[in-house]
GUNUKOL-517891 format. One record per residue (C-alpha): chain; residue in one letter; x, y, z. Coordinates in nm, 3 decimals. Example, Ala and Ser with C-alpha at 12.3 -4.5 7.8 and 13.67 -1.06 7.14 Angstrom:
BEGIN
SITE  kette  rest        u        v        w
SITE      A     A    1.230   -0.450    0.780
SITE      A     S    1.367   -0.106    0.714
END
This chain:
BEGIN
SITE  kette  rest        u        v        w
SITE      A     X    0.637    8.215   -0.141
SITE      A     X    0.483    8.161    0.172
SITE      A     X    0.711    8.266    0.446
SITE      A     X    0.741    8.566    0.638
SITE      A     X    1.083    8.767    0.564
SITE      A     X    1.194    8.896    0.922
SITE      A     X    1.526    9.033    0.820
SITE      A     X    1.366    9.377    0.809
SITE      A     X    1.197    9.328    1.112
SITE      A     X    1.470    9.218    1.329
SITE      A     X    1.676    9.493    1.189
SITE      A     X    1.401    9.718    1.313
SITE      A     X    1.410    9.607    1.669
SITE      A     X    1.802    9.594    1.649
SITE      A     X    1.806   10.011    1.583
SITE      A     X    1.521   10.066    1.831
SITE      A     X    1.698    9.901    2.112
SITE      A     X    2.001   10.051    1.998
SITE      A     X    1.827   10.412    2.054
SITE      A     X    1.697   10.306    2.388
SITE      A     X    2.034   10.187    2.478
SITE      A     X    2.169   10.544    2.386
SITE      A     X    1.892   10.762    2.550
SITE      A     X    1.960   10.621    2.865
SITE      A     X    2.006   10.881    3.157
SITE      A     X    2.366   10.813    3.303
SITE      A     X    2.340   10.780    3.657
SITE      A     X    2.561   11.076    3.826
SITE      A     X    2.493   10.997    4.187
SITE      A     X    2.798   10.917    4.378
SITE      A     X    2.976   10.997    4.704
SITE      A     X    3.353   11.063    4.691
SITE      A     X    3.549   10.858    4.880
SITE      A     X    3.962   10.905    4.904
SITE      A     X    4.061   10.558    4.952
SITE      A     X    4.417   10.461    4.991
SITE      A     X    4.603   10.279    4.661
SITE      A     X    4.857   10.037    4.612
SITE      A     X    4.893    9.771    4.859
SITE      A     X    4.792    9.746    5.207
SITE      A     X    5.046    9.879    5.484
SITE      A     X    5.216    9.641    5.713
SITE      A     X    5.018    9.551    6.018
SITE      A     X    5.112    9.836    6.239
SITE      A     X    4.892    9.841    6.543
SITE      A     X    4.712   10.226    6.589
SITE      A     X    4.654   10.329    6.926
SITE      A     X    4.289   10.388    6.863
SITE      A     X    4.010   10.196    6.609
SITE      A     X    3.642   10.231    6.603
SITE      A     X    3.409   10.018    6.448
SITE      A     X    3.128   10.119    6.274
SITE      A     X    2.887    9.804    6.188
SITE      A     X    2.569    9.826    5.957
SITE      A     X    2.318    9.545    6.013
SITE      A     X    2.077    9.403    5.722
SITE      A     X    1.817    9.573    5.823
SITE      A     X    2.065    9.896    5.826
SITE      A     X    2.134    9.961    6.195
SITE      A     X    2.427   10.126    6.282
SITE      A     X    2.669    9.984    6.534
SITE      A     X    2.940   10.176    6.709
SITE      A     X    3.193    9.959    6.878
SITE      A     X    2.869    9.694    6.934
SITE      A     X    2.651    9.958    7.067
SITE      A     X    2.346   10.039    6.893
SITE      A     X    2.318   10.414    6.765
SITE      A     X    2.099   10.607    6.607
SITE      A     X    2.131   10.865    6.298
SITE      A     X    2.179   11.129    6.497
SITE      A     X    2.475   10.990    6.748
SITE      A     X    2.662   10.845    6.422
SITE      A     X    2.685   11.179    6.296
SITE      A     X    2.806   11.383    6.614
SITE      A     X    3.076   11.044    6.704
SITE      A     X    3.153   11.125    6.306
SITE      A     X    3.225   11.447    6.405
SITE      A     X    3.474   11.368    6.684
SITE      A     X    3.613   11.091    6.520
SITE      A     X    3.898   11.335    6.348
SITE      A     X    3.971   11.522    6.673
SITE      A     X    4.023   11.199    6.876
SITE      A     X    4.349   11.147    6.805
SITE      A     X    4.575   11.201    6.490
SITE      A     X    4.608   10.825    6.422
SITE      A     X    4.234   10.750    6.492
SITE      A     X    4.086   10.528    6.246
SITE      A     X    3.692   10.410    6.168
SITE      A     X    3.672   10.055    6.048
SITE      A     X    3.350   10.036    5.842
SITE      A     X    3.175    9.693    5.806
SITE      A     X    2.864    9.731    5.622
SITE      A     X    2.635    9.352    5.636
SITE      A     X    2.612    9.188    5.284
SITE      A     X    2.221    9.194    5.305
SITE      A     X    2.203    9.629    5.362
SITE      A     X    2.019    9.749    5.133
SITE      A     X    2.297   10.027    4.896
SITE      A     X    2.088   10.285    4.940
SITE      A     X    2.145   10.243    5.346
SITE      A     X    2.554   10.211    5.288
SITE      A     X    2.580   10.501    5.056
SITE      A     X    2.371   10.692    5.291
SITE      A     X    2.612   10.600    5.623
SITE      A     X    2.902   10.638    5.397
SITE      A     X    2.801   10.994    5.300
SITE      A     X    2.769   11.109    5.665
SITE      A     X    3.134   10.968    5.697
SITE      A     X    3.280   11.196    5.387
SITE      A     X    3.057   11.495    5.544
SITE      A     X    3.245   11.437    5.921
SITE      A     X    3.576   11.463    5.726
SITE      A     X    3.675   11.095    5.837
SITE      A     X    3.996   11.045    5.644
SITE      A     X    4.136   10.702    5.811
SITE      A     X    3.863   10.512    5.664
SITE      A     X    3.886   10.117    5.599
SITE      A     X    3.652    9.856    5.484
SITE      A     X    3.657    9.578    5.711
SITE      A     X    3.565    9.263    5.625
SITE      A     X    3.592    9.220    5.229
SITE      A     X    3.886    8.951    5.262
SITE      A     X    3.654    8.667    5.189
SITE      A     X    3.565    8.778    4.895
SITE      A     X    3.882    8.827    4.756
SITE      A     X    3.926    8.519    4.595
SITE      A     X    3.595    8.572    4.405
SITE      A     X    3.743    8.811    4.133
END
């Protein structure tokens, strides 16, 4: 007989990779975000709205005006003593890196925003 028998050899690399798969680290970071459930309200119009825009290359916009790390955070801050109804749209660019988003969205859940929405996500809808 002059083959090779590679039954034991695949069944080898099948329990190896079946270790790796198990000795994975799971990741644990995450921020905590309450998001609203169920379906979206009717359009009622709120008396105020801000609009918080990340860029691609992870530049933060507030209502169109460019902002640094430090002014996000303290208009974060104010954001909840505005006004009761006050809400923060959030529309992060496809092309921002996660790392950037999570970051921005962290500083959100630290200011105690709690009329957050995600603007922007309708054309992918269909998608799913």
């Amino acid at each position: 007989m002059s083959d090779l028998n590679t039954t034991p050899l695949i069944d080898v690399m099948l329990v190896l990779l079946i270790m790796f798969i198990i000795t994975i680290p799971i990741q644990t970071h995450k921020v905590a975000l309450d998001l609203p459930a169920g379906p979206p309200p009717v359009a009622d119009l709120e008396p105020l709205r801000n609009a918080l825009l990340l860029d691609a290359d992870g530049q933060a916009y507030w209502n169109a005006k460019s902002v640094s790390d430090d002014e996000l955070r303290t208009l974060l801050e104010l954001t909840p003593q505005l006004a009761p109804d006050a809400e923060l749209h959030f529309r992060p660019d496809a092309e921002a890196r996660y790392a950037r988003v999570d970051e921005v969205m962290a500083m959100i859940r630290r200011a105690g925003v709690d009329k957050l929405g995600f603007v922007g996500n309708e054309k992918y809808e269909s998608e799913f």
